[in-house]
N, C-alpha and C positions, 0 to 999 in steps of 0.2 A: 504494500500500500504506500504511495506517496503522500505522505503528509507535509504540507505549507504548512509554514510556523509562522507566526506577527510575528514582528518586530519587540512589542510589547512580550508577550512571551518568553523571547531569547533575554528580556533586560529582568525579569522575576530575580532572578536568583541575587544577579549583579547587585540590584537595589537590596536584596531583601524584602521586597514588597509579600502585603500578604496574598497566599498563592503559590508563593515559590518553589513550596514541595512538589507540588501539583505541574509547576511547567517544567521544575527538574525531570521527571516520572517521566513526562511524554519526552524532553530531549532525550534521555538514557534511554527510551524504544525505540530511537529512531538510529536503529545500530545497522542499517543498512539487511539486515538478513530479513527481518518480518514486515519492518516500514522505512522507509527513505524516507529522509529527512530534509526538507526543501525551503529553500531564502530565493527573496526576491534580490536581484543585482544592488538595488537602491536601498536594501536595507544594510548594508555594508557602512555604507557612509553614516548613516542613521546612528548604528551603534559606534560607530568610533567619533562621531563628535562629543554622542553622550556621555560615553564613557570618558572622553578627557576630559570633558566638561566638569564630570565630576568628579574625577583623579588628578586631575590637573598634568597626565602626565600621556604624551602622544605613544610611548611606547609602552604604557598599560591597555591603551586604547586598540594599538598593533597586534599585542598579544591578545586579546579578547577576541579578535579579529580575526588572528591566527588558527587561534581555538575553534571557535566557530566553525572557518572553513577544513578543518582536520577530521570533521567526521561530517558537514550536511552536503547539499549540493544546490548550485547556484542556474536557477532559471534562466535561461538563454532569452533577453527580448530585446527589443530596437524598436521602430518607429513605428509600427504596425500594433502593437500591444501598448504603446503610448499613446496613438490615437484612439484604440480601444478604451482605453481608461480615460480619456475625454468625452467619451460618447457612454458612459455605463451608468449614467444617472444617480451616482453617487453624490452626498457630499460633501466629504473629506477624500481629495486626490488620492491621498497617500494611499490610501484604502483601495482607490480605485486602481491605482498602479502595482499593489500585493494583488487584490483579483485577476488582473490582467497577468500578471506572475505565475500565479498558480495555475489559469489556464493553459497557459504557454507551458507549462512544464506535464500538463495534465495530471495535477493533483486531482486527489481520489476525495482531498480534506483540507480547510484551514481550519488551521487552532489560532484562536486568539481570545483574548479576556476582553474586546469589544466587539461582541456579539454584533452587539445593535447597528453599528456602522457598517455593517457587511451584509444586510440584510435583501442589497439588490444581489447579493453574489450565483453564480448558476453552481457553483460550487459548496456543498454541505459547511454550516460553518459550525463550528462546537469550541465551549472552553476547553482549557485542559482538565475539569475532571469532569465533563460531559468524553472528552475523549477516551478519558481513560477507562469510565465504565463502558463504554462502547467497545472498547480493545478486551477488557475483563470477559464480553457477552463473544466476542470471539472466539475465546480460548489463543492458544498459541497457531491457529489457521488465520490464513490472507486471505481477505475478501478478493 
């Protein structure tokens, strides 16, 4: 199963926000054997502003980054999937530019803890512990 992960999501742990266990659980599934693990190109930049932002340090920002791409994998899009997320009736771009991601890569799923803003998506959207009981009601088999 390819699963699209927010942005939001990938920063739980970082912050400590509450949740974190929760979006921990689903990145540690996405170990490539039962679910791939999928980022939009634009969320790269996303997190490493944040994360110096609040580290103040470009190469804590690097390594997070690093980390990151060391186990997920990164949706392929250009111009076609960016005009796509100006025509997807969303309100928040950002949103609309992860959707556009996720279809480009043919996710099966986005997890994200803002449900509500994704709600034009053609793609299933669930939190992480909507996802996780969902992967529990699987068993260890790929839809």
């Amino acid at each position: 199963m390819k699963v699209f992960l927010d942005t939001n999501l990938l920063l739980d742990g970082y912050f400590q926000r509450p949740g974190a266990a929760a979006s921990d659980q689903v990145i540690a599934l996405c170990d490539g054997v039962n679910q791939s693990g999928w980022i939009a190109w634009h969320t790269l930049s996303n997190i490493f502003y944040l994360v110096r932002g609040h580290s103040r340090s470009a190469q804590t920002a690097l390594q997070f980054v690093s980390d990151l791409l060391s186990w997920s994998e990164v949706a392929v899009t250009g111009k076609p999937e960016a005009l796509q997320a100006t025509q997807a009736g969303m309100n928040d771009f950002e949103d609309a530019l992860q959707v556009a991601a996720a279809v480009s890569c043919g996710a099966s799923v986005i997890v994200t803890r803002n449900t509500r803003d994704f709600q034009a998506s053609p793609i299933p959207v669930m939190t992480p512990e909507q996802f996780l009981a969902h992967v529990a009601t699987l068993g260890s088999a790929s839809p």
